[in-house]
N, C-alpha and C positions, 0 to 999 in steps of 0.2 A: 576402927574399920567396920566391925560389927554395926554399932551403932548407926555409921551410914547404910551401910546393905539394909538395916532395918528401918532405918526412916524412907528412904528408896522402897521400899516395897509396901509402904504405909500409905507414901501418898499415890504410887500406880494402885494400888487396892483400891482408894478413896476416888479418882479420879474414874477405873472402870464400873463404880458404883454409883456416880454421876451420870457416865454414861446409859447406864442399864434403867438408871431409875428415870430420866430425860425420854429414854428409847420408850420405856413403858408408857409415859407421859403421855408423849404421842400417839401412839397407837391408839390410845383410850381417846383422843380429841381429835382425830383425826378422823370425819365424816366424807364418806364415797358414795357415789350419786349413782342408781342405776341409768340403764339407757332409756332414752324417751322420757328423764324427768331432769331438772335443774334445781341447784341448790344455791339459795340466793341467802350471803351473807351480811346481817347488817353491823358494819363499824362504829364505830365516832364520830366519824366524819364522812364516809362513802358506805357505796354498797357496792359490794362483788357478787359477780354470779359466775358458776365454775359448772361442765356439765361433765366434770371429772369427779375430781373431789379436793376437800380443801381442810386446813385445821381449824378446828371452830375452840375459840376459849371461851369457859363459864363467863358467866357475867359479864364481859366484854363484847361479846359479842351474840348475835340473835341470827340462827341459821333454822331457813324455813325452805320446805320440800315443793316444787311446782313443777307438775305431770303437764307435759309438752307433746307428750303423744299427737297421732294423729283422733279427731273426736267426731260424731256422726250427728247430721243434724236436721233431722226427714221434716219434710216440708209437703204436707198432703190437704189437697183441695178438693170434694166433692162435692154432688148433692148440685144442691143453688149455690155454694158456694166455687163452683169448678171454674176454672179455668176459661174466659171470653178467646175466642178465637181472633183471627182477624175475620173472616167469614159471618161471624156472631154463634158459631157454634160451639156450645159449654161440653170442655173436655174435664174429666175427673184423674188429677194427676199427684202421684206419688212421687218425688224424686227427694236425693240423699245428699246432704253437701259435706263434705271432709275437709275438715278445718282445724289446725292446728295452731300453737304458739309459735313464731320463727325463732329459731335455733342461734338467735342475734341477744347481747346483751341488754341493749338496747330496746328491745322488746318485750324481754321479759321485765326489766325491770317497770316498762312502760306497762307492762300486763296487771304488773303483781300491786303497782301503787292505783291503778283506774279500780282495779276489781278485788285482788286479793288472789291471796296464794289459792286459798280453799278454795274459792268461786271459780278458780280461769278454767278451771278441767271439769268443773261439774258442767252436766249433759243439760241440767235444767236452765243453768245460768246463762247458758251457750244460747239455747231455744229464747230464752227471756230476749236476746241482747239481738240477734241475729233475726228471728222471727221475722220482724214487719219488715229490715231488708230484703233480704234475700223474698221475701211473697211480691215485693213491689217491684225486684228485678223479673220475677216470675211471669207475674203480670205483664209489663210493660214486653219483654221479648215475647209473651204469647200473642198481645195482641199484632205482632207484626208479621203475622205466620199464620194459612189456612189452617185448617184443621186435618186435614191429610197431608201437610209439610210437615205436622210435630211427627208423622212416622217416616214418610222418606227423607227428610231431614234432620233425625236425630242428633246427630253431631254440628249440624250448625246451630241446632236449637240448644243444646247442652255450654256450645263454644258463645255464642250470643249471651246467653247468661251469666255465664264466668267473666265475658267482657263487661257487664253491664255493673255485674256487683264488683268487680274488680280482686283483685288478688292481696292487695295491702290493706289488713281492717283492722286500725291501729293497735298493730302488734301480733296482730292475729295475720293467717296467711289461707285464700283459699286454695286447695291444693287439688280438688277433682270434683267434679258433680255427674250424677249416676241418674238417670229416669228409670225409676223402678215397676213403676206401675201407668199408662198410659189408655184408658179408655174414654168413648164417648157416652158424656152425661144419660141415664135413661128417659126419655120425654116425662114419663111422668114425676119427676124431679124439677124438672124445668118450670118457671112462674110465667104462664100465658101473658099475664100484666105487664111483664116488664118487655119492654120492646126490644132490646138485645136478644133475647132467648125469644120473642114473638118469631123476630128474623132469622133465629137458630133454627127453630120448629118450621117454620114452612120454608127453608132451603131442605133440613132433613125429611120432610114430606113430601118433598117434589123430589128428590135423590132416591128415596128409598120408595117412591112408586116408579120411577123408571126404571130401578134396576130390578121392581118386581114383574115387571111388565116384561121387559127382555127378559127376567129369569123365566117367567110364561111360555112366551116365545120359546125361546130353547125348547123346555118340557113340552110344548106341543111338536115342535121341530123333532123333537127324538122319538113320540109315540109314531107320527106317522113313520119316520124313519124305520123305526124298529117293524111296522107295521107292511110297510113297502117292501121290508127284507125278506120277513116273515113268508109271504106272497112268493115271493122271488126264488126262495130257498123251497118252498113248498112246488112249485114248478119247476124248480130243479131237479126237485128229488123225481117227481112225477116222468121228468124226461130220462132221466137217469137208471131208473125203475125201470123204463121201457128199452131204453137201448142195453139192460143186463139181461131183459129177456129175450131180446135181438141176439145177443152176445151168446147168450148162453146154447140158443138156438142151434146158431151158428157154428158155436164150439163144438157141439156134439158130432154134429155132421164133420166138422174139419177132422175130430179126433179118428171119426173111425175110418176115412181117408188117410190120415195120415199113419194110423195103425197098418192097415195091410202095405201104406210106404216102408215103414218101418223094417214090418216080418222080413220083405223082399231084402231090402239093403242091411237087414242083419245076416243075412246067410253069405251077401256079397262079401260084406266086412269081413266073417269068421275065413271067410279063404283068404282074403287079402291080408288079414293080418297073422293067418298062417303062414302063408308065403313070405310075409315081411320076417318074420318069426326066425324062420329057416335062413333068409340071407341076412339080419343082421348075427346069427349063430356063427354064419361063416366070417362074415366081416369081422366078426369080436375078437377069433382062432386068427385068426389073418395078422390083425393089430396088437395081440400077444406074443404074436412071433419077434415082427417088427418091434417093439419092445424091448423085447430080452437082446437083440443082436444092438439094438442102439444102448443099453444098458452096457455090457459088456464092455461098446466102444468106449463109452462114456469114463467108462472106471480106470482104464487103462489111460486117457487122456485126463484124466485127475492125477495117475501115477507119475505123469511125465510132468506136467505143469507143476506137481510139489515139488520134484525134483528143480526144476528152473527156478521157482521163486526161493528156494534155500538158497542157491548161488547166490543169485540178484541180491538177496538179505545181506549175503557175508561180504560179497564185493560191495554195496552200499557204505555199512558200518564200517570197515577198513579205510572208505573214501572219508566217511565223516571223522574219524579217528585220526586221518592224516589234516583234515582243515581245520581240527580244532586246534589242533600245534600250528599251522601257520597262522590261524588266527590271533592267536598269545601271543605270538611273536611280532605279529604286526599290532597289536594294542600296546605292546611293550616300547617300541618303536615310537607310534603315535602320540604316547605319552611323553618321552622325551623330546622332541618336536615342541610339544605342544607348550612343553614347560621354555623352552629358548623362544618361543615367541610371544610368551605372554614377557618374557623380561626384557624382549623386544620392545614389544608397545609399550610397558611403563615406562620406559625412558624416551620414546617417542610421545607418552602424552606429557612429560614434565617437561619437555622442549617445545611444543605445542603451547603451554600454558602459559610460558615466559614470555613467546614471542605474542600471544594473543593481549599480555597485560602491556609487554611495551605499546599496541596497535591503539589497544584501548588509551594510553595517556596521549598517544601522536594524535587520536579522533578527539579526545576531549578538548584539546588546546586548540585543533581547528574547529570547535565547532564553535569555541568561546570567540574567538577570531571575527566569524562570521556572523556571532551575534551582538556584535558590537560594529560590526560591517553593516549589518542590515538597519539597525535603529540608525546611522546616519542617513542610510539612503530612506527609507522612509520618514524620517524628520524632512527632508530635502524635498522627499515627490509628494507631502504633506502641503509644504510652502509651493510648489508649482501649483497642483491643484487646484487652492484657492484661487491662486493669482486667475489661472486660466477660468475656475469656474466665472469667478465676478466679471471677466471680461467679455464672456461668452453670454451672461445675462445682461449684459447692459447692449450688444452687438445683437442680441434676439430681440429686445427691447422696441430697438429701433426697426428691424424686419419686420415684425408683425404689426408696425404701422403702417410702413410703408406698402406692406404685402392687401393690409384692409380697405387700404386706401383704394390700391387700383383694381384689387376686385371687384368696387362698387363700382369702379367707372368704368368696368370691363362688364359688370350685369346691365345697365344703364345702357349702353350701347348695343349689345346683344339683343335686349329688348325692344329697343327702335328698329333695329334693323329684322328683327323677327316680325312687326308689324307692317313694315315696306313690305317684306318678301310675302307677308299672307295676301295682303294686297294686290302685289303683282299676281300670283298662282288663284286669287278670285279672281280677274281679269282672263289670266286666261281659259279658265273653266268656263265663262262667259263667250270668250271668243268659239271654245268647241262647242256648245251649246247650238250657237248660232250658226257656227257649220253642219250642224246635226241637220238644226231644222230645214235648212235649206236642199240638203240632203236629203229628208223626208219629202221635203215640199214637189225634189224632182221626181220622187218616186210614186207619189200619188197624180203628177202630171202624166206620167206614163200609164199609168194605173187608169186614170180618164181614158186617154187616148186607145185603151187598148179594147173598145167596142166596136167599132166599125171595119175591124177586118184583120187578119195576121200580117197583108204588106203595111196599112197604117198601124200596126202594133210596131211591128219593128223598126218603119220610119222614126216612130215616136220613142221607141228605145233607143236608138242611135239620137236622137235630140237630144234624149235626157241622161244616155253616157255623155254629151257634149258637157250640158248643163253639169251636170256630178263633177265631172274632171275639175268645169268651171269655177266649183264652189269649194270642191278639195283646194284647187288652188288659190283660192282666197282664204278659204280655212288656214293653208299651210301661211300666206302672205301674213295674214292676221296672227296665226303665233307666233311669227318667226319674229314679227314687229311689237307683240309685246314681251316674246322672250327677250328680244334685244332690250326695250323698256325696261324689264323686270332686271336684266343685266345691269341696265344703265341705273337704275333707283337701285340696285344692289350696291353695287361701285358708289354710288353716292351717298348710299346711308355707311359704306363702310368707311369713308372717307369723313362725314359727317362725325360716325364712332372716335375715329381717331382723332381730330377737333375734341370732342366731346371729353374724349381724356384725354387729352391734354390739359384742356381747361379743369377739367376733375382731378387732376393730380395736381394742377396750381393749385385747386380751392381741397389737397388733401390736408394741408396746414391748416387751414381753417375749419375743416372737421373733426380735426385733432385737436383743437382749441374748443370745439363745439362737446366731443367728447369728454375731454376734460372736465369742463361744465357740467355735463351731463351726472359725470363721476361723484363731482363736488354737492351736486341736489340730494336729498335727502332718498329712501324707498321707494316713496308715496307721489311724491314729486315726478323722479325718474321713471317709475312704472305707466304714470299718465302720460307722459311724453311718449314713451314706448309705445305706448295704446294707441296713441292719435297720430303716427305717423304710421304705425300699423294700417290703420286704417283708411288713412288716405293714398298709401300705396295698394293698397286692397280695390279701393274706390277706382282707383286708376286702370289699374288694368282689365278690371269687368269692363270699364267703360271703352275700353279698347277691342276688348270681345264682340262686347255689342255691337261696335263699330262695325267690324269685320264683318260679323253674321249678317248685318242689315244688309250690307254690299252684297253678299254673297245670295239673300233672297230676293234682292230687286234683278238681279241678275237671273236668277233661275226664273223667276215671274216675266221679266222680258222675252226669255227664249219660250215661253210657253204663252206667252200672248201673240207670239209673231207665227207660233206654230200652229196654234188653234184659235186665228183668227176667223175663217169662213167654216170651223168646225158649229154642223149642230150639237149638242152634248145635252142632256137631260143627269142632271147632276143629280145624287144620290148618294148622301152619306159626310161625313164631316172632310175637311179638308186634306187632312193625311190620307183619309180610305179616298176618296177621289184621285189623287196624284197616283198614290200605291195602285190601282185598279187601271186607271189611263196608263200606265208605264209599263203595266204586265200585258195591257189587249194590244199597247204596238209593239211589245217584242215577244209575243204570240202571232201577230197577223205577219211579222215579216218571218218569224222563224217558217210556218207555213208555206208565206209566199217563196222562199228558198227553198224547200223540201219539194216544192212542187217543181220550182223550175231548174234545179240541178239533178232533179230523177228524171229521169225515161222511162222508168214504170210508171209512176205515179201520172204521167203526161199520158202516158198511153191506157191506165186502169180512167183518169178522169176528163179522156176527150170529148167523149159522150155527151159530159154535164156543162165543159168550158164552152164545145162552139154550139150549145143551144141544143142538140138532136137527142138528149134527156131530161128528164128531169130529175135530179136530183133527191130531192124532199122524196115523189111520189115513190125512186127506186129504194128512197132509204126503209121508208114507211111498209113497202113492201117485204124487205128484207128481215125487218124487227117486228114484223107481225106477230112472233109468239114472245116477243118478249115484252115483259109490261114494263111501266114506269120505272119505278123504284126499282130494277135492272140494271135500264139503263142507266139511270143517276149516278149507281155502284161499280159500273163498270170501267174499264179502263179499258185504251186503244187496242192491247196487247189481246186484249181478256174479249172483247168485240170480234178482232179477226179473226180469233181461233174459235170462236163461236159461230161464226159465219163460215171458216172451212171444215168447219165440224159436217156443217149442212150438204157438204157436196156439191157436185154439180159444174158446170163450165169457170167457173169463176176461181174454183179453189188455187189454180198456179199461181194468179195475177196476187190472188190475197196475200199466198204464201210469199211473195216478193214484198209486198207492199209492207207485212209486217217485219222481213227483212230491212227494210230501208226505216222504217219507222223504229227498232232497237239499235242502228244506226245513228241517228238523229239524236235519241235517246229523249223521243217524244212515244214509248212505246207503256209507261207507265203512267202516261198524261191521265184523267180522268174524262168523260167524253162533256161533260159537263164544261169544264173550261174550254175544252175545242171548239164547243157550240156556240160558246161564248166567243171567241173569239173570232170564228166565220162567222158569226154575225155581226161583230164589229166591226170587220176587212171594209166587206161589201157598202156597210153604211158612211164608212166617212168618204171610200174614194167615190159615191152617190152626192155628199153633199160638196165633195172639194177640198175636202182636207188631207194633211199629210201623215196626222201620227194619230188618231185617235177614234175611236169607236164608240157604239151608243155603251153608255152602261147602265145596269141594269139593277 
């Protein structure tokens, strides 16, 4: 038994001496990395990198130290060597880039085989590697950038940079870039020869004499300024000087008036505030009386109000001493209550819960009911559907043939019968026409007739109401007989229509067959076809237009041959401005001729001139003596009469009616120019014989 106890403790001995010497082992091979550096182990067959720490064994293995810190790596340009702007001006720049190793195995390892452990952290190595980058990112973002955006733009200029060198430099990471130093090159640095800095120097010579020129400016700007003040302030004081010895002046005289004020209203004062003196002494004895009697009451009604709120205290507390016992008694109460109804409701929710689980299996079994209810009916109105769909496209199929069909033969008809009826409505535009002229014609016979006296005026107006009625009623015969016409080719083309489709809707099978055809042609084919019936229905109905218009100008050309056949007319102007000009002078001369003869003023202001015992011209001529030419031109009817009873005199009633009756008419804005125009037109054609037309001019 000995013997075991002692081999037992031989080998726990042996074993914590395995331990200990194992432990020690480690300790000694076991290499820890500070922060900011990596410790990269090489194996047999890999390499580890650990930025902990790791056990490294002799001769097995090869563990080497690589500072991953952050490393600085200044990048300075001056001189001729500075910085081209975009502008071409040489700025001399200091900036700082911080560049590390990434904190990636894969980088370092990437670091430590391109370069070496020793080399990746020296400052020199860094500058050797990065140098002609980071100067060519330098470059290229300055040249993109004035020379005054490298300072209000520092952060795009800084951010530009970083963009351009980029952040991933195999293995390397840019992590900030700093502009430390920022100035413009001094000219005399700059090489006159090289044409970039040529351009630098005479922008900064032209910059730097204007802004000496405004800084000029200014500095004369402030001497006069200052100068102006000066002046200002020196007349100020100058005026200021003089009203203190006004003042002062002044002062003295006031003080010693106001002294002898003074003496007088001191003596008043010391009485009056003697006397004040004396009654508030009494009023003070007065209000110390009053005082002490309100004191006393006072104390006394403190005595009795302690006494009251003692009561109130003890009758209070008694009252709350008696509800604090009914209160217990009713929470004691409350509590038993409250306990039978809670044992209430538990058993009313386990009766609740039973009958909710039976409701739930009666809702689930109908609702599986119904969902096998519904997949038949929807399998069912699946199959109707279709059936209905496909019958309803073969029955629309056939609709919108027969529907194309007689549209066509319902535009086709419409069409014809739109040409009948323009036809008839030029006919009878024709017929008025001709009643017009005839109607003129009796108006200018009157119009003759009316020189030789007022009983052959009115003979000859009673002839020519015969004649008028005469021609009205041939007018009325003549439309009425082509309204009927126009009736009867309406009736006939719609009659024709309905012929027309019928025959159209016999030949709509054979369009449908034409269709078809059409269908079966190729794009190219069918688009030309499209083309050339386009176009001959195109062709058609211009030529139908045309038609129309021709009819409807021989027609206006006839009633205007028959109206101014014994007219003389001295023509002026193209064809439109002749019509337009003839059509305004006759309904100018008749609007007149009506304004005269349904007024009694106008009859009675122009009797004078109608039966011969004035003249006219000479009373107008008379009348517009002070006014010149270009007056009258500008003048207008309204603008005349009120100028003429401006004047005074026997005449102003008659005017003032006349220009009544003429904003009547609403010939009161006319210009005198067309009036002239048009009284001279009246008089000329009913001189040659005519009905409707006047000289133009």
């Amino acid at each position: 038994m000995d013997a075991i106890s002692l081999g037992v403790g031989v080998l726990v001995g042996v074993i914590l001496l395995v331990v200990f010497v194992l432990l020690f082992v480690l300790s000694r091979l076991f290499r820890k990395v500070e922060q900011g550096k990596a410790l990269i182990v090489s194996r047999m067959r890999k390499v580890d990198v650990t930025f902990t720490g790791q056990v490294v064994l002799p001769v097995l293995h090869k563990a080497e130290i690589m500072d991953i810190s952050v490393k600085t790596i200044e990048i300075s340009r001056t001189g001729r060597d500075g910085l081209i702007c975009q502008d071409n001006i040489r700025a001399d720049i200091r900036i700082s880039f911080f560049v590390r190793v990434n904190k990636t195995t894969e980088d370092v390892i990437k670091v430590a085989q391109a370069i070496g452990t020793a080399r990746a952290s020296d400052k020199a190595t860094l500058q050797e590697l990065f140098n002609a980058k980071f100067s060519e990112a330098l470059k290229t973002v300055g040249k993109q950038l004035d020379f005054t955006d490298l300072y209000t733009k520092r952060d795009e200029f800084r951010d530009r940079i970083i963009a351009v060198i980029g952040t991933d430099l195999n293995g390397y990471s840019l992590e900030d870039a700093a502009i430390d130093y920022l100035e413009q090159t001094p000219l005399s640095q700059l090489d006159a020869s090289n044409i970039l800095d040529a351009q630098g120097i005479r922008k900064i010579t032209e910059l730097t004499a204007i802004e000496h020129v405004r800084t000029n400016e200014f500095q004369r700007t402030e001497e006069k300024e200052i100068t102006r003040q000066n002046v200002d302030a020196r007349e100020a004081i100058l005026e200021l000087e003089r009203r203190q010895a006004d003042a002062e002046i002044k002062q003295r005289r006031e003080i010693e008036t106001v002294r002898a004020k003074e003496e007088a209203e001191t003596a008043k004062v010391v009485e009056e505030e003697r006397l004040r003196a004396q009654g508030a002494f009494l009023r003070t004895e007065e209000q110390l009386g009053v005082q002490r009697e309100n004191q006393a009451r006072e104390v006394a009604v403190a005595a009795k109000n302690r006494e009251r709120v003692i009561a109130v205290e003890s009758e209070r507390i008694e009252k709350d001493r008696q509800l604090e016992v009914i209160a217990r008694e009713r929470e004691t109460q409350l509590s038993r209550i409250a306990a039978d109804k809670e044992v209430e409701t538990e058993k009313r929710d386990i009766a609740e819960v039973v009958r909710e689980r039976v409701a739930v299996d009666r809702t689930v079994a109908e609702q599986e009911e119904s969902i096998k209810r519904l997949r038949m009916v929807e399998e069912a109105e699946r199959t109707r559907q279709a059936v209905v769909i496909a019958a309803e496209a073969e029955a629309q199929e056939r609709l919108v043939k027969d529907i194309k069909a007689a549209e066509a033969a319902e535009a086709a008809a419409v069409h014809h019968a739109a040409e009948q009826v323009t036809l008839a409505e030029a006919r009878v535009k024709t017929a008025d026409l001709d009643a017009r002229a005839k109607l003129r014609l009796a108006e200018g016979v009157q119009a003759e007739a009316a020189a030789p006296g007022l009983a052959a005026v009115q003979v000859r107006e009673k002839e020519a109401d015969a004649i008028e009625k005469s021609g009205l009623a041939e007018a009325h015969a003549t439309e009425a007989r082509l309204r009927a016409q126009a009736e009867g080719t309406r009736a006939q083309a719609l009659a024709d229509a309905e012929a027309i489709g019928g025959k159209l809707k016999a030949e709509a099978a054979g369009l449908t067959e034409k269709a078809a055809a059409m269908a079966a042609l190729d794009d190219a084919s069918r688009g030309h076809e499209e083309y050339r019936l386009r176009l001959q229905a195109e062709k058609e109905v211009r030529l139908a237009g045309l038609d129309v218009q021709r009819q409807v100008a021989e027609a206006q050309a006839t009633v205007v041959a028959a109206g101014l056949e014994n007219a003389d007319i001295n023509i002026v102007g193209g064809d439109s401005v002749f019509f337009d000009r003839l059509v305004s002078s006759i309904s100018m001369g008749k609007g007149v001729d009506a304004f005269v003869e349904n007024s009694a003023t106008a009859r009675t202001l122009a009797k004078p001139w109608l039966d011969g015992s004035s003249d006219f011209t000479a009373d107008l001529t008379r009348m517009l003596g002070s006014v010149g030419t270009a007056d009258v031109r500008d003048l207008t009817v309204s603008a005349l009469l009120m100028k003429l009873m401006r004047g005074g005199g026997a005449s102003a009633g008659p005017l003032a009616e006349l220009l009544s009756q003429a904003e009547r008419l609403g010939l009161s804005d006319l210009p005198l120019t067309a009036l002239a125009g048009a009284a001279a037109g009246v008089p000329a054609a009913r001189a040659n014989g005519s009905a409707a037309a006047g000289r133009q001019a």
